[in-house]
Steps between C-alpha positions, in 0.01 A plus 500: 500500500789710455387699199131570698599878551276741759289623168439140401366462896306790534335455117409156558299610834358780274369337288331209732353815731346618200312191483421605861670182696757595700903259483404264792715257287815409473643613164784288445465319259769604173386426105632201501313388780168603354594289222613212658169463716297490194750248338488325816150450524504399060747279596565263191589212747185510660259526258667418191570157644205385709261576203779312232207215526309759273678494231684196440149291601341728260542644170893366554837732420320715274284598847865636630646618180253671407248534729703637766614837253109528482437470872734763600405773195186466622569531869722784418279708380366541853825583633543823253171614592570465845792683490448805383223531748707427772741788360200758586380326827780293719312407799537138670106507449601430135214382259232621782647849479497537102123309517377793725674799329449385137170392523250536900489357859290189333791403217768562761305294751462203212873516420632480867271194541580341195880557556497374892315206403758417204828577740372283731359220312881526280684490819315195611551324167854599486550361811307142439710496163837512707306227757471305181852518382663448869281196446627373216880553546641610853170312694626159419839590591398601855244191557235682484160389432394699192172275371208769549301220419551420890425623807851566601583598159210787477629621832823495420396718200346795739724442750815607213281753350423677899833498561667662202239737482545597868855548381462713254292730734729527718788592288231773386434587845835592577552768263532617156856491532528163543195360206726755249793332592374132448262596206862685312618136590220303348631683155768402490427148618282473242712650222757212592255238609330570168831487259646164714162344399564603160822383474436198674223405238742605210737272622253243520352515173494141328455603120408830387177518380440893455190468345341409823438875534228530268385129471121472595398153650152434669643335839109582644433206787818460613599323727172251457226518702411740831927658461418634187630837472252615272165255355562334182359729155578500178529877433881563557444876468248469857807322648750733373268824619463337880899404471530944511391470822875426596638819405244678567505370885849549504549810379296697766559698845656773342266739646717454842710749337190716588427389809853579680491857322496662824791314588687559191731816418436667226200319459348726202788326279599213687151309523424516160854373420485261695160377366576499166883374521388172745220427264785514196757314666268233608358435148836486356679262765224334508499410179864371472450290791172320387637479135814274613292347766263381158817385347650300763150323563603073417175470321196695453213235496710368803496853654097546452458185720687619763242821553569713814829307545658568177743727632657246774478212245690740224758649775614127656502367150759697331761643824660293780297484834750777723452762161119447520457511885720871484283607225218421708586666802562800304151475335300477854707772632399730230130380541496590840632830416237530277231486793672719707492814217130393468442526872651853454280594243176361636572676825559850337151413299297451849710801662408735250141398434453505905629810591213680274237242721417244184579174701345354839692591785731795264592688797719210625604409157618799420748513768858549495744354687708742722785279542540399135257715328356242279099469502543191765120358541417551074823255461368280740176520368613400173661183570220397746235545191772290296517220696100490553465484109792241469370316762068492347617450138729188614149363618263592213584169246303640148439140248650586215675787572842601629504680805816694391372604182203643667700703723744626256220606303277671746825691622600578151134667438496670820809635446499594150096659539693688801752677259283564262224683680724836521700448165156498268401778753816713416376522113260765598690641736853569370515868459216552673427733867548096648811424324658794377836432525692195354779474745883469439492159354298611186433298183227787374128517524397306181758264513330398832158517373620243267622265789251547697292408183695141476438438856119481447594262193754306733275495824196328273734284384595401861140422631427334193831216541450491895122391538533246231403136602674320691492866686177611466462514889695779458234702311256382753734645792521837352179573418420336845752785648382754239118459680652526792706814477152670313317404849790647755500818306144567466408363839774640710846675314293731288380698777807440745782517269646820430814460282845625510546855596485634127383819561686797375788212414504549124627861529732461744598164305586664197744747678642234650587270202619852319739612775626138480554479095677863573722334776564170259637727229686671714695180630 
């Protein structure tokens, strides 16, 4: 933090007072470390290989080689929204903040509860994922009774979830000092972690059969009967669309970036940075590491058989046992990492939305920590709701369905409809009394209006591939929680709710953001 001068200091509290929330925050967080929380929480280990079983049981390598460029333009587009947004408005309350400026109390209201319920259903399913692959590499190792399918198996499962979770709170109790330090870590752990694998799998590669990358093959009811990945059809384009949901899942949690801004210096350029260069980074790794992963795979009808286990089965078939028990290591370290950024963001998400009353209990949420001046009983809160959702999904059994595909795509929706609530608002508003200012990080008005444009394409697109069969109880779950959210608001929030302090805020904002262009040229 050596080159955050006085100016910086005093133009970062500026700007957040103007918003009319006073630095109860730590800012310490540098650029890099807004970055590396988003790319923490993306995390290509985590996601990119717990959902593998999407791809190579579906539409096979052409699912990864080309299906993953797809997935990631069209999370992306989110992500450039998003960021010049949070150029005009860096508040930890994030989405909820641009939802209630750009648009009223009601779309603000609608984004902060379609954002909380997506951070914490994510953190929970980011969480089970690393359950999953603890299970099927270091578990065994340890003894451990990993069969959910048994009593002491499914407690063993809640039991590993409870406590990492409860780890990862704790860390995030303790100070934003300490998360930055860990989540600057987790990037480069999973820079290396992420080129070893790579390298491991070039290495490993039996014959080189490039055109893998764009080969379609129908691998649809694989493994045979109730392990299927996906239920046997004979349209390989269906397959290949629900095989998106792999990037698409991965390549999400960006809006962290957002969340910490009040922790961030130079937030105004650093956030949107950080958004944008996690979300590029993570594509493009990504990419590389999946690609030779496809290569190095023995066989692919083989591979399709193997479904969720595909990765293990690849890994132990191609490097020597000590090689593949490092890489592992390094793998669930990074996943873990990845829960602990989402406990930070999920925390600043309840923080911010409490402290303007919109949850039960807000006063307490909205607390800060004296000691360590981190908002203790929203992190808390966080993993608690995690846990609780781990722990009811892991006894709902669906016939015919797979109870991770469900969750990855009722997070993915919530998420996605989260982001996209103030982005499609922001068309009108851009250079408008709301929005009349476009921040340092600028890309112009109508080249935003054209983004913002794609992301109505890209979030139909979404909802369409995630509440296809076998995951139509995902449709059923949102507009289950859509009915829901209607009834809170009319029958309680609409008269009780009052917003963020806007007020006079868009004058005083667009002083702000001017006196901090002035002081960016200057530097």
């Amino acid at each position: 933090m050596s080159d955050y001068s006085e100016t910086d200091k005093k133009q970062d509290v500026h700007i957040l007072h103007s918003m009319g929330y006073a630095q109860e925050l730590e800012r310490r967080m540098s650029s890099f470390s807004n970055f590396a929380i988003s790319f923490s929480i993306i995390c290509i280990l985590s996601g990119g290989i717990n959902s593998l079983a999407q791809a190579t049981s579906g539409a096979g390598g052409a699912a990864i080689g080309i299906g993953w460029p797809i997935g990631c333009l069209i999370s992306g587009v989110f992500a450039l929204a998003m960021a010049q947004i949070s150029s005009a408005y860096p508040t930890a309350g994030g989405l909820y903040h641009w939802g209630s400026i750009l648009g009223n109390r009601f779309t603000g209201w609608l984004t902060a509860w379609l954002n909380l319920l997506g951070l914490i259903t994510v953190l929970g399913a980011i969480n089970a994922g690393t359950w999953g692959f603890f299970a099927g590499s270091i578990g065994g190792w340890v003894g451990m009774n990993v069969d959910t399918t048994t009593s002491a198996g499914f407690a063993n499962q809640i039991i590993f979830v409870a406590v990492i979770t409860g780890l990862q709170a704790l860390i995030n109790h303790f100070g934003i000092k300490l998360t930055a330090k860990l989540t600057d870590m987790s990037g480069y752990l999973i820079f290396g972690a992420a080129l070893a694998l790579t390298i491991i799998c070039l290495i490993g590669v039996k014959e080189w059969d490039i055109s893998r990358i764009w080969t379609f093959t129908n691998y649809s009811g694989t493994p045979e009967g109730d392990a299927s990945v996906w239920p046997k059809t004979d349209n390989i384009w269906y397959i290949f669309a629900l095989g998106l949901l792999l990037p698409i899942y991965t390549i999400t949690g960006y809006d962290a970036s957002a969340h910490t801004s009040e922790e961030t210096i130079k937030a105004s350029v650093s956030v949107p940075r950080g958004m944008v260069s996690s979300v590029w980074w993570s594509s493009f790794f990504g990419y590389i590491m999946l690609v030779a992963f496809l290569l190095a795979i023995p066989n692919m009808d083989d591979a399709s058989k193997q479904g969720w286990n595909v990765f293990f089965w690849t890994i132990d078939s191609i490097t020597n046992p000590v090689v593949a028990k490092l890489l592992y290591i390094a793998i669930f370290v990074s996943q873990f990492l990845c829960g602990l950024a989402t406990v930070t963001s999920a925390s600043r998400m309840i923080y911010a939305f409490s402290r303007d009353g919109g949850l039960p209990f807000s006063k307490a949420l909205a607390s800060v920590s004296k000691s360590y001046r981190t908002p203790s009983v929203a992190i808390w809160t966080a993993g608690v709701l995690s846990v609780l959702f781990v722990w009811g999904a892991s006894l709902v059994t669906i016939a015919g369905s797979s109870a991770y595909t469900i969750v990855v795509s009722c997070t993915v929706i919530f998420l996605f409809l989260s982001f996209a609530v103030p982005i499609v608002l922001g068309i009108k508003a851009i250079g408008t009394a709301k929005w009349p200012v476009m921040g340092p990080w600028n890309m112009g008005i109508g080249l935003y209006r054209v983004v913002a444009c794609l992301v109505i394409l890209a979030m139909a697109i979404i909802f369409i591939i995630g509440v296809q069969p076998p995951n139509q109880w995902a449709l059923y779950i949102t507009i289950g929680f859509l009915v829901l959210t209607a009834i809170v608001w009319f029958a309680f929030e609409k008269r009780r709710f009052l917003g963020p302090p806007i007020g006079d805020m868009i004058a005083k904002r667009q002083a702000a953001i001017a006196a901090t262009e002035r002081a960016i040229g200057e530097s």
